[in-house]
Backbone bond lengths (Angstrom), bond angles and torsions (degrees), N, CA, C in turn:
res aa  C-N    CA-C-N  psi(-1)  N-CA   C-N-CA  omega(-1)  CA-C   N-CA-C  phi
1 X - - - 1.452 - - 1.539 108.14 -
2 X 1.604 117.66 134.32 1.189 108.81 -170.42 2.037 100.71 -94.17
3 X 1.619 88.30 173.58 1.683 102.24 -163.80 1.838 114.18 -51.31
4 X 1.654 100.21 -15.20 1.372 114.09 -176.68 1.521 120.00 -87.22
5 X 1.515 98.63 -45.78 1.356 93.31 170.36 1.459 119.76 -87.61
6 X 1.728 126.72 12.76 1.165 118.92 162.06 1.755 98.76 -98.72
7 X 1.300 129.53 7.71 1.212 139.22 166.04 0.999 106.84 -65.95
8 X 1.219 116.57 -83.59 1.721 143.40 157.70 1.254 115.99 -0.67
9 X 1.453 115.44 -73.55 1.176 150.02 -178.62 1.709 103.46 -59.74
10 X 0.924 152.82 -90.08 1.590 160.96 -150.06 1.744 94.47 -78.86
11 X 1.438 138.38 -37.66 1.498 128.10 151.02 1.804 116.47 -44.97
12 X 1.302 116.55 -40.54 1.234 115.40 173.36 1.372 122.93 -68.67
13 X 1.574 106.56 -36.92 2.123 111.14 166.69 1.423 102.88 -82.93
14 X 1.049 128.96 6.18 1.387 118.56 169.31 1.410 122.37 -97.50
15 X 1.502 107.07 -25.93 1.536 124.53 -153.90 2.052 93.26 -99.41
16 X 1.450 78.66 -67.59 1.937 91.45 -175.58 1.572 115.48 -95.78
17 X 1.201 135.97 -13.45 0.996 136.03 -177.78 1.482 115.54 -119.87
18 X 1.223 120.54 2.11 1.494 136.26 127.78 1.783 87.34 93.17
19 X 1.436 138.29 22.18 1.194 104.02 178.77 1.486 111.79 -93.19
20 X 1.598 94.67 -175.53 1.628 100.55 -170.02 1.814 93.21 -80.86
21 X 1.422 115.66 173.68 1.423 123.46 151.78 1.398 122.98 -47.51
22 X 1.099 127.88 -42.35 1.534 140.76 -169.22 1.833 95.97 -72.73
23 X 1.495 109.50 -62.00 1.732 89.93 171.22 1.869 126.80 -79.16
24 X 1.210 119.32 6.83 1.101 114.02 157.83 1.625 112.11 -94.67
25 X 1.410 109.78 -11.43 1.811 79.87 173.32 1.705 106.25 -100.44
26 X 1.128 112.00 2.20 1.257 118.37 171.40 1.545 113.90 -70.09
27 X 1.628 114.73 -47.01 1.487 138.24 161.01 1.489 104.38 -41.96
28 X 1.372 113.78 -64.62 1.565 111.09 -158.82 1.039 121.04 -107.49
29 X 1.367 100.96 5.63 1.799 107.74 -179.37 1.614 122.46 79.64
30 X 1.263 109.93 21.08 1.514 115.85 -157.95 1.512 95.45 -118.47
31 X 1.519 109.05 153.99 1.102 129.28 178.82 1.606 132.67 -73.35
32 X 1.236 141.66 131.23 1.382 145.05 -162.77 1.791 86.29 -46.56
33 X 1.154 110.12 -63.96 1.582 128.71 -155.34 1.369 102.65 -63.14
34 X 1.773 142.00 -19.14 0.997 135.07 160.46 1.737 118.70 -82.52
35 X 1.527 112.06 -24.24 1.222 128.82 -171.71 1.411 97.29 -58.55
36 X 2.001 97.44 -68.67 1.506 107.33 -170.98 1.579 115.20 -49.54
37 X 1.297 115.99 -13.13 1.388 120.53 -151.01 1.635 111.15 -89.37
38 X 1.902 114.95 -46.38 1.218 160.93 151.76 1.795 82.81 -37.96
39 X 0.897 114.46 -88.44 1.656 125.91 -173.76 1.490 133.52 -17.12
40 X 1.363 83.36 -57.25 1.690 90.77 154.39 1.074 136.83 -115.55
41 X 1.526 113.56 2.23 1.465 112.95 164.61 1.436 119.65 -91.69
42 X 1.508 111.21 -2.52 1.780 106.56 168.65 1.500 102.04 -125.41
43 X 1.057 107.70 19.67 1.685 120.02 153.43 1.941 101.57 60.90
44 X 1.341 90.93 58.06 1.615 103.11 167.84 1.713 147.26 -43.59
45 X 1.423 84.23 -37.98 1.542 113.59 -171.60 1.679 110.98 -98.48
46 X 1.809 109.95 -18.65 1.600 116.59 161.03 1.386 113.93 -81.55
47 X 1.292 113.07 -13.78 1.862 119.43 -177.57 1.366 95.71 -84.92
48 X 1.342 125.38 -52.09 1.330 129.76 -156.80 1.763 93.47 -64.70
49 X 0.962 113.26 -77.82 1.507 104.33 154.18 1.023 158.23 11.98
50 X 1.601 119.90 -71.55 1.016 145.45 147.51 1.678 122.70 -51.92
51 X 1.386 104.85 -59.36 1.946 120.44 155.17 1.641 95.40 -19.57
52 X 1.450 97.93 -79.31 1.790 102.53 -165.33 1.055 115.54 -48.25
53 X 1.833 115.28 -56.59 1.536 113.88 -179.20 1.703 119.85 -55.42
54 X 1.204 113.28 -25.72 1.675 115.23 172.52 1.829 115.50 -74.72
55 X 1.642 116.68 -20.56 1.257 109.98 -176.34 1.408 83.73 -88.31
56 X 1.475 142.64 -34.96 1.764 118.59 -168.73 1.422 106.82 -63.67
57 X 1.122 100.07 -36.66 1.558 110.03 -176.40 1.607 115.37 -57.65
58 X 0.745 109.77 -38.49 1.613 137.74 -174.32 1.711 107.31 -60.84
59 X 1.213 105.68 -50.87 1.515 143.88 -136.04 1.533 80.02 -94.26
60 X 1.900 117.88 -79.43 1.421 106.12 176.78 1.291 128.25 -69.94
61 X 1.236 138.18 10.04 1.266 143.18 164.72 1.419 129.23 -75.93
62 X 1.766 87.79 -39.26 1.528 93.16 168.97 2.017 115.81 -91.31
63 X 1.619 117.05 -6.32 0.930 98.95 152.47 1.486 123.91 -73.29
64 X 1.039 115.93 -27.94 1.569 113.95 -161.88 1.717 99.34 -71.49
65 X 1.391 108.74 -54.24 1.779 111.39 159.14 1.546 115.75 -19.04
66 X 1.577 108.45 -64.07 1.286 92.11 164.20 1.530 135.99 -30.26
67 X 1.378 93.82 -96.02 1.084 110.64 161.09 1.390 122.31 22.29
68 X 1.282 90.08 -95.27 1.859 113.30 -177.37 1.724 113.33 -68.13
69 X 1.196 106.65 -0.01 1.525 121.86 172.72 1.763 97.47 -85.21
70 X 1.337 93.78 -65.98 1.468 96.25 173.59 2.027 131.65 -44.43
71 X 1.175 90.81 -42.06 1.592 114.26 173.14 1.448 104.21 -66.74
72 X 1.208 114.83 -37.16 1.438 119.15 -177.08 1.559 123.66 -73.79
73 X 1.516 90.17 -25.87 2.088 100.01 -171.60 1.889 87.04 -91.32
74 X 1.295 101.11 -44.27 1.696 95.43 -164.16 1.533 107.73 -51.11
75 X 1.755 110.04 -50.41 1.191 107.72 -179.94 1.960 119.36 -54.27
76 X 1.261 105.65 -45.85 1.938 116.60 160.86 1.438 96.45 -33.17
77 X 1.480 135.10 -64.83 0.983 132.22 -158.10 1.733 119.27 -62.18
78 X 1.671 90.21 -45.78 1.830 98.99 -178.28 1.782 115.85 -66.91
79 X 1.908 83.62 -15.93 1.865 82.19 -167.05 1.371 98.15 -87.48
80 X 1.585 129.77 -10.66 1.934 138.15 -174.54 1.596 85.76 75.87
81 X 1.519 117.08 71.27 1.704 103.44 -178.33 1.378 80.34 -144.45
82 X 1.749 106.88 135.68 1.833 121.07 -177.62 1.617 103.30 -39.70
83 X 1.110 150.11 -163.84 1.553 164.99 116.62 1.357 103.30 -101.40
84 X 1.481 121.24 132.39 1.136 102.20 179.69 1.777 109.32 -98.26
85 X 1.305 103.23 151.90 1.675 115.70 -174.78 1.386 112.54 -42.35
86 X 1.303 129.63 -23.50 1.436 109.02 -170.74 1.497 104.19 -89.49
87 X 1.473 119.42 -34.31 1.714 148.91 140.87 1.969 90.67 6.96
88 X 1.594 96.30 -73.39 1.428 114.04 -152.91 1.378 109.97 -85.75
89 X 1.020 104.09 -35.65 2.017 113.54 166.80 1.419 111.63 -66.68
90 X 1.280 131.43 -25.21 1.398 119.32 -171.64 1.440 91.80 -93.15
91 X 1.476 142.72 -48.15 1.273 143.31 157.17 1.344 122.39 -19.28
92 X 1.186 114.85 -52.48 1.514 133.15 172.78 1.466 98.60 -69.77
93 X 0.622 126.33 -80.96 2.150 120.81 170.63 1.327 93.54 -15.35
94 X 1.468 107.99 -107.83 1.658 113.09 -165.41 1.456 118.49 -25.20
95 X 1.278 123.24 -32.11 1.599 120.67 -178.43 1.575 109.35 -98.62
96 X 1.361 112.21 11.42 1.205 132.96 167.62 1.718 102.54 -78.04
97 X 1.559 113.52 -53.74 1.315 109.54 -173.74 1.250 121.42 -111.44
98 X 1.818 111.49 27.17 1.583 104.87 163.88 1.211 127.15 -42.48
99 X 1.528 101.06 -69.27 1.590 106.88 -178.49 0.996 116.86 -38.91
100 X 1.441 125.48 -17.79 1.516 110.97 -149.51 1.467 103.80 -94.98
101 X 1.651 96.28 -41.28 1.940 122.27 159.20 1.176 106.78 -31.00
102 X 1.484 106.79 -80.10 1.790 115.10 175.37 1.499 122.23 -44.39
103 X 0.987 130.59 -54.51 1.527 143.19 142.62 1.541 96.64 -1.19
104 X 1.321 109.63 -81.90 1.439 106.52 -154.79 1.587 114.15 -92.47
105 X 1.294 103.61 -6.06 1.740 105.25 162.57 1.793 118.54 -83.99
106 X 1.318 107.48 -14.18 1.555 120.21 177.85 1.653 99.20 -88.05
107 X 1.325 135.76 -52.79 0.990 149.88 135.16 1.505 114.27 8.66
108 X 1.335 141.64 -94.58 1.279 161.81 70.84 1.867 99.85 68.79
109 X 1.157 103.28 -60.40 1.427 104.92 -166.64 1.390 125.24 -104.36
110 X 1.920 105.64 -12.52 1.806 115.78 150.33 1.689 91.95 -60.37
111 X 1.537 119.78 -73.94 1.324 127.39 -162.07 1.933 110.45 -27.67
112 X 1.645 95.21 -52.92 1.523 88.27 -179.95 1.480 112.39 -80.50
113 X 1.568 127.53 1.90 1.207 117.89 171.04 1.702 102.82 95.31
114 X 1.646 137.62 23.39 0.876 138.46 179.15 1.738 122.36 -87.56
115 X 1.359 117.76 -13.99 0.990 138.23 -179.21 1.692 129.22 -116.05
């Protein structure tokens, strides 16, 4: 494996797969002193970061989607106006994967010690 794609590779368990340095050089065979090195010169710990801040973001957007999906059928309902099925199937999806949203934003915030 060349020096890039073990570059490549150990930025991605660092960034999204959350490990420490010590188990990626254990993983890839690589040295603390190249890890640390990689780390702050492609700015590791602002990606990791950023990753998270885009799934909260993510996370309340698609509740609020709800939401106004919901507001939208109820109001169909008060006015006696059809909803149409795909309307109600994509609704049913998204509230399919709240928990799972919530899950991993509760998740997230024991880990950082917020709770």
């Amino acid at each position: 494996m060349t020096k890039y794609n073990q570059l490549t590779q150990a930025e991605h368990m660092y960034i999204y797969d959350k490990k420490s340095l010590a188990e990626i050089g254990m993983e890839l065979g690589l040295s603390r002193r190249i890890l640390f090195y990689w780390k702050k010169e492609y700015k590791w710990d602002k990606k990791r970061f950023d990753a998270e801040h885009n799934k909260d973001r993510f996370s309340e957007e698609l509740l609020e989607f709800a939401r106004k999906m919901m507001n939208k059928i109820s109001a169909d309902i008060d006015n006696n106006q059809k909803t149409p099925p795909p309307e109600i199937y994509s609704l049913i999806n998204i509230l399919k994967n709240i928990p799972l949203v919530k899950k991993t934003k509760t998740n997230r915030l024991l880990t950082a010690g917020y709770c």
